[in-house]
SELUMDO-322456 format. One line per 8 residues: number of its first residue (from 1); for each residue x, y, z of C-alpha. Coordinates in Angstrom, 2 decimals, m for minus. Layout:
NUM) X:Y:Z  ...
END
This chain:
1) m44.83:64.57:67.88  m41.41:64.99:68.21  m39.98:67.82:69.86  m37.04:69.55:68.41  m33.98:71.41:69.96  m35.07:74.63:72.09  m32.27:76.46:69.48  m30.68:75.39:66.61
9) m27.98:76.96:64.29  m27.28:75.78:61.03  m24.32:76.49:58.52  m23.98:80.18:60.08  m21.10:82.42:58.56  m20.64:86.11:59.18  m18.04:88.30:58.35  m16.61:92.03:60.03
17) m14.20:94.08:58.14  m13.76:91.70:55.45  m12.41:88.73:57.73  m15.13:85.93:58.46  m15.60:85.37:62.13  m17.94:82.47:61.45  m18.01:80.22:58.92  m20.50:77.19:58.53
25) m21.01:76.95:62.17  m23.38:74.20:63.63  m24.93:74.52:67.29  m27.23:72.99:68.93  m29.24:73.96:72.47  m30.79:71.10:74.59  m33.85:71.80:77.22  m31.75:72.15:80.70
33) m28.66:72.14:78.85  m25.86:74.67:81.07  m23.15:75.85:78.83  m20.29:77.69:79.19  m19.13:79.29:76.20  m15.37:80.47:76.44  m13.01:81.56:73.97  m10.06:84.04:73.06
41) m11.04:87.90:73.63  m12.41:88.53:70.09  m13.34:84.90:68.96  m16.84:86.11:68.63  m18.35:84.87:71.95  m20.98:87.77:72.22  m21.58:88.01:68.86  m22.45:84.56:68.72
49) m24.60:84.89:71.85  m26.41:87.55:69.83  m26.83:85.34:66.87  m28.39:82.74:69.54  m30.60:85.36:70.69  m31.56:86.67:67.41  m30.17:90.33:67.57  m27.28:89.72:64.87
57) m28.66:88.37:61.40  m25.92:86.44:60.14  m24.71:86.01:56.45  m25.92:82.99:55.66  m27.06:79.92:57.62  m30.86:79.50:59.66  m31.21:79.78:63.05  m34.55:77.51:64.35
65) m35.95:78.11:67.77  m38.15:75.70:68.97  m42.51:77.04:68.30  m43.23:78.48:71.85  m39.34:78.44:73.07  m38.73:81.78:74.88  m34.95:83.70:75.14  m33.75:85.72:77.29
73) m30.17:87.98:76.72  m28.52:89.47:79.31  m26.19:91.77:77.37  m23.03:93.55:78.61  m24.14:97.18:77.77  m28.50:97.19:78.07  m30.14:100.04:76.95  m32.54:101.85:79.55
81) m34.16:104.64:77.41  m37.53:105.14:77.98  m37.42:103.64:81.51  m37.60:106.28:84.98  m36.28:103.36:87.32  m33.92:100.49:87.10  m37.32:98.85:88.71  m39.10:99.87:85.34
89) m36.92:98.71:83.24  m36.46:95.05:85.29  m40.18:94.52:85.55  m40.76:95.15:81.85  m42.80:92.71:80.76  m44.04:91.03:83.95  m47.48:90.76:84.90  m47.93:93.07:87.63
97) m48.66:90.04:90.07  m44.85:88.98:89.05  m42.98:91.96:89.93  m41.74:90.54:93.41  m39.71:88.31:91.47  m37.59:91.65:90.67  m37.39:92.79:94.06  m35.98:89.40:95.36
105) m33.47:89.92:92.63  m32.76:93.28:93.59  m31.99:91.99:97.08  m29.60:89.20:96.02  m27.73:91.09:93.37  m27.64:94.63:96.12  m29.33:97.52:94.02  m32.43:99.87:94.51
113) m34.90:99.28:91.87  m35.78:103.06:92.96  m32.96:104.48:91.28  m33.30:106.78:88.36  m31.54:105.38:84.88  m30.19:108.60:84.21  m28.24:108.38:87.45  m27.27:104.82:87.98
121) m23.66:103.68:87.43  m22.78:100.91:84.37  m22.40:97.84:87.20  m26.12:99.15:88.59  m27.61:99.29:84.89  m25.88:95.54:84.25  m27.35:94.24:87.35  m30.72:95.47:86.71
129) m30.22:94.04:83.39  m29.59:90.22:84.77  m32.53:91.10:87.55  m34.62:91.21:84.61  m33.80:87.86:82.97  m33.83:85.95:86.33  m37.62:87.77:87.01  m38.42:86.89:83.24
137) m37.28:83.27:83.73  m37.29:82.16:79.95  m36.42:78.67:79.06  m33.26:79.84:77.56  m30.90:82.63:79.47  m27.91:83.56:77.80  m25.43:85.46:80.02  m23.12:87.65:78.53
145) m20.23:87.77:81.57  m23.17:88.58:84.57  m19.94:88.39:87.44  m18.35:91.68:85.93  m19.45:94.24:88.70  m20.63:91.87:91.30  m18.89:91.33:94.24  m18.25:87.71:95.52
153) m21.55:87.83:97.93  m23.39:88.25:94.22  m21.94:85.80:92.54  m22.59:83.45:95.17  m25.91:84.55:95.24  m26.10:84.24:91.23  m24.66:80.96:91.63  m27.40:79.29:93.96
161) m29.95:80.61:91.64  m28.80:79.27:88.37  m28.05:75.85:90.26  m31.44:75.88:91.07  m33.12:76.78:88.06  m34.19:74.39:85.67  m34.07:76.69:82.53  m31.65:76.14:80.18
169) m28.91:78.41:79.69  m25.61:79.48:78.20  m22.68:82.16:79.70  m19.97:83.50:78.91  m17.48:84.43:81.71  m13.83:84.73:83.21  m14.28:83.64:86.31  m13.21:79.98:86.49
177) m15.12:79.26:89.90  m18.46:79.94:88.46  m18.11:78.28:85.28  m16.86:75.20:87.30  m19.65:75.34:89.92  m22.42:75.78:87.16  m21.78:74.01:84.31  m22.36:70.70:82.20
185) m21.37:71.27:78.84  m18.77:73.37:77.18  m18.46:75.06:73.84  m15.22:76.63:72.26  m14.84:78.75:70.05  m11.32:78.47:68.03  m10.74:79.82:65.23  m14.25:80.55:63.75
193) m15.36:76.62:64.72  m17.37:75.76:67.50  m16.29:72.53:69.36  m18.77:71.11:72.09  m17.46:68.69:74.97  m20.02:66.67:76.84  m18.68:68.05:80.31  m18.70:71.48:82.39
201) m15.46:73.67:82.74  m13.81:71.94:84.79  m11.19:69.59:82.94  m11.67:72.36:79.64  m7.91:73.43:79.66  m6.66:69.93:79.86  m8.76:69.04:77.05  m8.18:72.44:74.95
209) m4.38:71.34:75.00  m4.70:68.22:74.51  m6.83:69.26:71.25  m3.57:71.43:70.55  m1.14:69.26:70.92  m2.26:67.07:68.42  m3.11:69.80:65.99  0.76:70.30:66.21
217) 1.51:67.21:65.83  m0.81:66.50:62.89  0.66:69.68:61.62  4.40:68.95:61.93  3.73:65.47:60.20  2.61:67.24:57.49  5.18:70.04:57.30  7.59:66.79:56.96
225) 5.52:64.75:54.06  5.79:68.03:52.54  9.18:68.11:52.77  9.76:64.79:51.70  7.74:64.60:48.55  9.13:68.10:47.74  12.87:66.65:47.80  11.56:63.57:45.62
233) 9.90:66.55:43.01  13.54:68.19:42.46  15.71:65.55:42.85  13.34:62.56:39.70  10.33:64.32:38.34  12.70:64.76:34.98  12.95:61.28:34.60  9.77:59.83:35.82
241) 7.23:62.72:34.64  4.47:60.67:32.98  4.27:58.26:35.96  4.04:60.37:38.85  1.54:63.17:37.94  m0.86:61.82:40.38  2.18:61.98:42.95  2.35:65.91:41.97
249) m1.06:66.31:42.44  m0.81:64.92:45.92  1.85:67.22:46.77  m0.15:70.25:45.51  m2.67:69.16:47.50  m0.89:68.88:50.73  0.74:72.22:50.34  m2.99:73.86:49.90
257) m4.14:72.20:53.15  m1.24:73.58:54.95  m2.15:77.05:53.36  m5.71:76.14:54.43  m4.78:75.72:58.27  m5.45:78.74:60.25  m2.91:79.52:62.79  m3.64:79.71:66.70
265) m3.40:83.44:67.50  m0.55:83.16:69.96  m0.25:84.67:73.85  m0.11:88.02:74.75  4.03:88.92:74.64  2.99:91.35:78.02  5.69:91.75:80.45  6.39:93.69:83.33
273) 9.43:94.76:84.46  10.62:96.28:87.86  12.77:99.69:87.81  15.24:100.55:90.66  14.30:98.48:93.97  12.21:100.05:96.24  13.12:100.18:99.83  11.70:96.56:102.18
281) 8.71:98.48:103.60  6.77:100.01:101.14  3.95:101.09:103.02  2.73:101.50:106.49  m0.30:102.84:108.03  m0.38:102.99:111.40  m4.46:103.86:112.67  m6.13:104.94:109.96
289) m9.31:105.95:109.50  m12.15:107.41:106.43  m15.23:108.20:106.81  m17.38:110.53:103.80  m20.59:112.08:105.77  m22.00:109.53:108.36  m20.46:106.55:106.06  m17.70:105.14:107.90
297) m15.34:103.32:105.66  m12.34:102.26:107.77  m11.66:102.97:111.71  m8.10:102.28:113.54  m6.51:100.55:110.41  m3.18:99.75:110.66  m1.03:97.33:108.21  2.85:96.87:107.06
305) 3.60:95.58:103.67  6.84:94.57:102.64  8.76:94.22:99.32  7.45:91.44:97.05  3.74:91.18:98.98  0.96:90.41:96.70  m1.88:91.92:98.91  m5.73:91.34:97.89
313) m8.60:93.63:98.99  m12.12:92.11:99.24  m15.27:92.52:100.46  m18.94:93.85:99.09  m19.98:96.45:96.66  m19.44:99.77:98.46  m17.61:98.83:100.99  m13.95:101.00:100.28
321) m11.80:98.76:99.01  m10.82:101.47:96.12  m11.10:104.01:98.83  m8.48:102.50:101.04  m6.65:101.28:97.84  m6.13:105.17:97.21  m5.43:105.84:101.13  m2.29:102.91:101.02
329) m1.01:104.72:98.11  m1.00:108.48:99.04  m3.73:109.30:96.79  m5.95:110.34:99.27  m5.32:111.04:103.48  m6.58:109.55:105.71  m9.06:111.20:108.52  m6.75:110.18:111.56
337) m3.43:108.04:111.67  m0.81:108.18:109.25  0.58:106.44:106.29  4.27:106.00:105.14  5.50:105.15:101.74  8.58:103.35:101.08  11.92:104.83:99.83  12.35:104.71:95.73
345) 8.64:103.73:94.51  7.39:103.64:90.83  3.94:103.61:91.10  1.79:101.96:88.33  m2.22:102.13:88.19  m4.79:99.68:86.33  m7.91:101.80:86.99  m11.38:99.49:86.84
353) m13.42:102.16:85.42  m10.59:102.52:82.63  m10.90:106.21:83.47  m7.26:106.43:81.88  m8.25:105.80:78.19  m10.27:108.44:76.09  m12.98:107.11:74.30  m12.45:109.55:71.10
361) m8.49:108.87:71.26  m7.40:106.14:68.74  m5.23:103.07:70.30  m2.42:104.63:68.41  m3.15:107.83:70.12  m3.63:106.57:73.52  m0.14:105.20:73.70  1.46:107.92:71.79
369) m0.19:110.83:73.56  0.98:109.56:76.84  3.91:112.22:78.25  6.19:109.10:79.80  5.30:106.98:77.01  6.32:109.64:73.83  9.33:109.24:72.07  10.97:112.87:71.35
377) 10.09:113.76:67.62  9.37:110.04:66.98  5.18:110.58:66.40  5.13:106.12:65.70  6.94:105.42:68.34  6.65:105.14:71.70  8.83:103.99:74.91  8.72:100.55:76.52
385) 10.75:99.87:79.38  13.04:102.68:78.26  13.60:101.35:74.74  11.80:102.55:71.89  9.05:100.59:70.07  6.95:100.90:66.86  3.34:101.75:67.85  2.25:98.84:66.00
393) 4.43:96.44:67.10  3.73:97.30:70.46  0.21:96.67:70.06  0.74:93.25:68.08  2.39:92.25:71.55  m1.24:92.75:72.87  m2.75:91.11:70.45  m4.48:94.31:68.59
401) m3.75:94.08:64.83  m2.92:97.15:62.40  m6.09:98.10:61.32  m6.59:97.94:65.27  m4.66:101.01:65.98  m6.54:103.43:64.08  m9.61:102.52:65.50  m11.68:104.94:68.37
409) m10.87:102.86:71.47  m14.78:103.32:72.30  m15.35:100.39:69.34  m13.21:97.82:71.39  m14.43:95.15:73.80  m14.30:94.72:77.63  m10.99:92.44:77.23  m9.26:94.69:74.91
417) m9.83:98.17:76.73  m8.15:95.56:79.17  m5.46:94.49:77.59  m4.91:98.07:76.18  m5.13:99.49:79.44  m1.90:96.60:80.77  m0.48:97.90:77.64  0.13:101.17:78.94
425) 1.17:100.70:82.30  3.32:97.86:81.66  5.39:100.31:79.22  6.92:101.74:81.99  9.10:100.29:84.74  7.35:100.17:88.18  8.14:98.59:91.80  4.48:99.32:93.33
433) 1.56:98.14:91.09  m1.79:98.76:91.45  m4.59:96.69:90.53  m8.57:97.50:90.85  m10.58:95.07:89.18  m7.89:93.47:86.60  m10.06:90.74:85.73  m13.28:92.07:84.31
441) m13.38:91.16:80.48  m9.88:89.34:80.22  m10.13:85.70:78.61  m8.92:82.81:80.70  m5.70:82.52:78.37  m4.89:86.61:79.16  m5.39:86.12:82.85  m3.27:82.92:82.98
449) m0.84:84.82:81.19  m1.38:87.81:83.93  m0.93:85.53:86.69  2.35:84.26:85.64  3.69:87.61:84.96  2.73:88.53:88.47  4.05:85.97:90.06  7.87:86.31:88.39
457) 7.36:90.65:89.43  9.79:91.33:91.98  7.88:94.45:92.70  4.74:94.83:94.89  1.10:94.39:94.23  m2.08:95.89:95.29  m5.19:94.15:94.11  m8.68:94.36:94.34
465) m10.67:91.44:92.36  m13.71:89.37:92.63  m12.72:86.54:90.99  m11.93:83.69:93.93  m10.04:81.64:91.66  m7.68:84.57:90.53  m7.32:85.56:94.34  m6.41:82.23:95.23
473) m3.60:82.09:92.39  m2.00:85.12:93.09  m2.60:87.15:96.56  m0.26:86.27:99.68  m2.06:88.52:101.90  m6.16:89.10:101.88  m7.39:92.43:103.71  m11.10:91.52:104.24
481) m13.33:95.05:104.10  m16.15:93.59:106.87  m18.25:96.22:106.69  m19.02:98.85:109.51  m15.22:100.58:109.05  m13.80:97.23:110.12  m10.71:95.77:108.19  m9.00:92.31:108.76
489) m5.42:90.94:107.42  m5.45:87.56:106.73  m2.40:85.36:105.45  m3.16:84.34:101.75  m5.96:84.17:99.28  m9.75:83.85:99.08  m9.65:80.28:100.31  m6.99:80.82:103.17
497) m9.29:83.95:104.33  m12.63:81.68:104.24  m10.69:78.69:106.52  m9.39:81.45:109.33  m12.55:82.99:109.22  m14.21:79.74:109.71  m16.71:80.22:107.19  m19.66:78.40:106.03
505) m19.05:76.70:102.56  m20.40:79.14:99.94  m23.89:78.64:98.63  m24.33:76.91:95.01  m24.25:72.99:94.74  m22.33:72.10:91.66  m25.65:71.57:89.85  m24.85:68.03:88.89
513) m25.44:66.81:92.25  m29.13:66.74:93.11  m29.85:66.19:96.93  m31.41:63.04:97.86  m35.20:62.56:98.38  m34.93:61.25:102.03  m37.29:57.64:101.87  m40.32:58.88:104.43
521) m40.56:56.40:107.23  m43.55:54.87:107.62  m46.02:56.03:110.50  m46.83:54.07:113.29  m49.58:56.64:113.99  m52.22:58.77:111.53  m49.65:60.40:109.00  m52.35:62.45:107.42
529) m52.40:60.55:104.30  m54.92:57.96:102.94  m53.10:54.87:101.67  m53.17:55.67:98.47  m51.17:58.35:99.10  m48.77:56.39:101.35  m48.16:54.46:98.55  m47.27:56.68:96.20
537) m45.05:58.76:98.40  m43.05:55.56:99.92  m42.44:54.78:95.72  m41.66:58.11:94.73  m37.69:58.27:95.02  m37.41:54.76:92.89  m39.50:56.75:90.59  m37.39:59.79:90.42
545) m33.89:57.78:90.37  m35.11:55.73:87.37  m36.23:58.84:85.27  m32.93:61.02:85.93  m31.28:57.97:84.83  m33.33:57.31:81.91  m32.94:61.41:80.86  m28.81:60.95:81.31
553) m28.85:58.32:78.87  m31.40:60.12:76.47  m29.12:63.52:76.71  m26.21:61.38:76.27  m27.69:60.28:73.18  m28.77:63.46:71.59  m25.16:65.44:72.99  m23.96:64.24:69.30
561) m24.30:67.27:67.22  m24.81:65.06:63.70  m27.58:62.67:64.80  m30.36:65.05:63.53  m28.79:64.71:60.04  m26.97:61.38:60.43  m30.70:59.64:61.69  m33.59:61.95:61.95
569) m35.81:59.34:62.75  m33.66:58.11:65.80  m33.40:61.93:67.19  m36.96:62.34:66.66  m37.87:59.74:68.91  m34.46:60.79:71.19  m36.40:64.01:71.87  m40.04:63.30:72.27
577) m38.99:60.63:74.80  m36.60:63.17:76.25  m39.49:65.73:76.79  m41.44:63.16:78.27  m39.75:61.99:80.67  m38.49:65.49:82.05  m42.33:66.93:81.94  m42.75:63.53:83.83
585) m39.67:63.92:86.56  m41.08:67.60:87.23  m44.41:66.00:88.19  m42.60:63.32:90.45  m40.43:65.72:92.63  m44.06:68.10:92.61  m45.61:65.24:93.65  m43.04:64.22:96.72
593) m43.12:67.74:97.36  m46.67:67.82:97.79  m47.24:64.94:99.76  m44.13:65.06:101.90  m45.20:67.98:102.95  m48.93:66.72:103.69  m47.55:64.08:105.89  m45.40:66.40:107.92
601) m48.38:68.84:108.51  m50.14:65.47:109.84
END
């Protein structure tokens, strides 16, 4: 019997606020299929993820899971009632032979399954939250961004797991290293469509733009027909009007599929822009220390950073990089030593718990109600960069539509509290800016965007971030938090830190690459095995070669998202064989396993 898909959706449409998000969307999941799915903040990524994992009943369309197909969601805000412990609410479900599987999470992802819910901080909650899956282990995980609040020793962690695992599963995230490090297939969401490409992240931007370029070159060669026939209609329809109706009709046509085409919501228009330069040292601390009770965070820390420095704080969960963010910038003193600020500085602050915005307020009300923001007796305007600006149109620039700014910011998404919170502080001019966690939420196209505009700053920048591939594009300087009160200053990003520490690659294979089955040499002596077994082990690795080779060509097949209605018959077969020949690979490597072992115990 053939086996079908381990999800399928069909023809699904939905529609918020009177705008369709989806409409007549097709998707289909594969056993061990590893997905990222990216897209614009607001595309629909997580609501689509909830379709997948049946939360969100769509409009119309079906969604088929495979009979005796298990899913597992991993949302971005889980709900804990009724649970005492994060432990309770990770083991939910288990047998209570399985709950160990929570604890080793616990370990790997840093958090006590002893703490109380009521208690426990939103990264704790989320982490207990992706504990849970990983303990759970369904045969499809979706991951709604599982980075955000992790530090890089987590994600790494995270990452060796997932390139282990051989569950199938789908995420959504920012962070460009892990999607490249874990990932096969990609699907994008533009627009309301879903495209799939039969490859991981890596290479996705190259091909998203490519994708672009032609849909503006398809569209300019239309704009021109359009043009041309149009000239034709004014200048001889009077004297060739019986002949050329079906030339008319053509032309009506064409103008309806350009009204048809839906425009590519465009960059963020975010800038930054410097006010009066600040002196060429802007800080200086000379032996400072912090410690809070018998936690030391920093001992004899000293550190000079100059005009223009793009300086990156890392290091684990905990260990004070917002701490000694606040103790460079005069926020907070330091136990002993001193610190020094720079002549002239305008100091601006992106805060990663976006304790700056109000829930309650409105997005017009959050930019309006700010004191250096407000435009005297002007209650729809506000002040950017010392000129004044529309409310509206000011939020447009960050991508937020009208209806948008009446709206409680408390109904927005990670990326847009984000992108409202830049909003703000890039209104005003600044010469120092601050950074704690910029990344969390933001879509790749926002942070490239970021990125750029930090780079062309001619002011200085503080940043703490977990996101390697964001460090590596933008920090000059990396102060490593090592743990134990010790901080190091290393000369430029993630990657530059890693070489001068001289550390050990970072754990997570990109899961493509299985490790070779080393041929066992044959014994001169007893190897513990009868020959039978000899036998079998020595053929083993042909065994396993041909049937990952045999599944690359079957998932090669079945990648085409029309063959179940093009030739039912032919993905039938596709599948059955598929399943087949994975249940059969799993008892291969079990097998090597097995005997491998056997023969070394000899």
């Amino acid at each position: 019997m053939a086996r079908a898909p381990l999800l399928q959706l069909s023809d699904i449409s939905l529609t918020f606020g009177g705008e369709p998000l989806f409409a007549g969307l097709d998707l289909v999941v594969q056993p061990g299929d590893r997905v990222a799915l990216v897209g614009r903040n607001g595309s629909g990524k997580s609501t689509l993820m909830k379709i997948m994992a049946g939360l969100v009943e769509p409009d119309t369309g079906a969604r088929v899971l495979s009979p005796g197909t298990s899913v597992g969601y991993m949302e971005q805000h889980p709900n804990l009632a009724g649970f005492a412990t994060l432990g309770d609410f990770a083991a939910a479900g288990l047998e209570p032979g399985e709950t160990y599987r929570v604890e080793m999470a616990a370990e790997g992802l840093k958090f006590d399954p002893a703490t109380d819910t009521a208690t426990a901080s939103g990264g704790e909650r989320r982490r207990a939250a992706l504990a849970r899956l990983l303990a759970e282990a369904p045969e499809l995980m979706l991951l709604d961004e599982p980075t955000n609040h992790l530090d890089i020793e987590g994600i790494t962690w995270l990452e060796a797991q997932l390139a282990e695992t051989r569950r199938a599963f789908v995420l959504i995230s920012h962070d460009r290293a892990f999607l490249k490090a874990l990932t096969r297939a990609t699907l994008w969401i533009d627009r309301g469509a879903v495209r799939r490409r039969e490859a991981g992240f890596e290479g996705f931007e190259d091909w998203r733009d490519k994708l672009w370029a032609e849909e503006d070159e398809n569209r300019h060669k239309l704009e021109r027909r359009i043009k041309s026939e149009a000239r034709w209609a004014v200048e001889g329809i009077s004297a060739r009007r019986k002949r050329n109706q079906g030339r008319l009709r053509a032309l009506r046509d064409m103008r309806a599929e350009r009204a048809a085409m839906i425009a590519r919501q465009g960059a963020a228009a975010m800038a930054l822009e410097a006010g009066p330069r600040s002196g060429k040292r802007v800080i200086e601390a000379r032996g400072i220390s912090k410690r809070f009770g018998e936690h030391v965070i920093l001992r004899d820390f000293s550190i000079r950073i100059r005009r223009g420095e793009r300086v990156a704080l890392v290091g684990p969960n905990g260990a004070g990089k917002t701490t000694l963010l606040k103790l460079l910038t005069g926020e907070m003193a330091p136990d002993t030593g001193s610190v020094e600020l720079g002549t002239n500085l305008g100091i601006a602050v992106f805060d990663q718990n976006r304790a700056a915005l109000d829930p309650d307020a409105t997005l017009w009300e959050s930019l309006t109600g700010d004191k250096a923001m407000r435009v005297a007796g002007k209650a729809d305007q506000v002040m950017v960069r010392g000129q004044p600006r529309h409310v509206v149109g000011y939020l447009k620039d960050f991508l937020f539509d009208e209806r948008q700014a009446r709206a409680p910011v408390r109904a927005l998404s990670g990326g847009e509290k984000a992108r409202l919170l830049l909003a703000r502080i890039m209104a005003a001019e600044s010469n120092l800016l601050v950074l704690d966690e910029p990344t969390n939420d933001l879509d790749v196209e926002t942070l490239d965007l970021l990125q750029d505009i930090l780079g062309d700053y001619p002011g200085t920048v503080l940043l703490v971030s977990h996101d390697r591939d964001f460090l590596d594009r933008v920090a000059t300087t990396t102060v490593a938090m090592e743990g134990d009160g010790r901080a190091t200053v290393y000369a430029g990003g993630w990657s530059d830190y890693r070489a001068q520490r001289g550390a050990p690659d970072e754990p997570g294979p990109a899961p493509a690459e299985k490790p070779k089955r080393p041929r066992p040499e044959k014994r001169a002596g007893k190897s513990g095995l009868s020959y039978t077994e000899q036998h079998r082990l020595e053929r083993l690795p042909d065994e396993i070669a041909r049937l990952e080779a045999e599944i690359a060509k079957l998932e090669a097949v079945l990648s085409d998202p029309d063959l179940y209605r093009r030739e039912p018959a032919k993905f039938g077969k596709a599948t059955e064989a598929l399943a087949q020949r994975q249940e059969a690979l799993a008892k291969a490597e079990e097998d090597w396993l097995t005997l491998a072992e056997k023969a070394e115990c000899a």
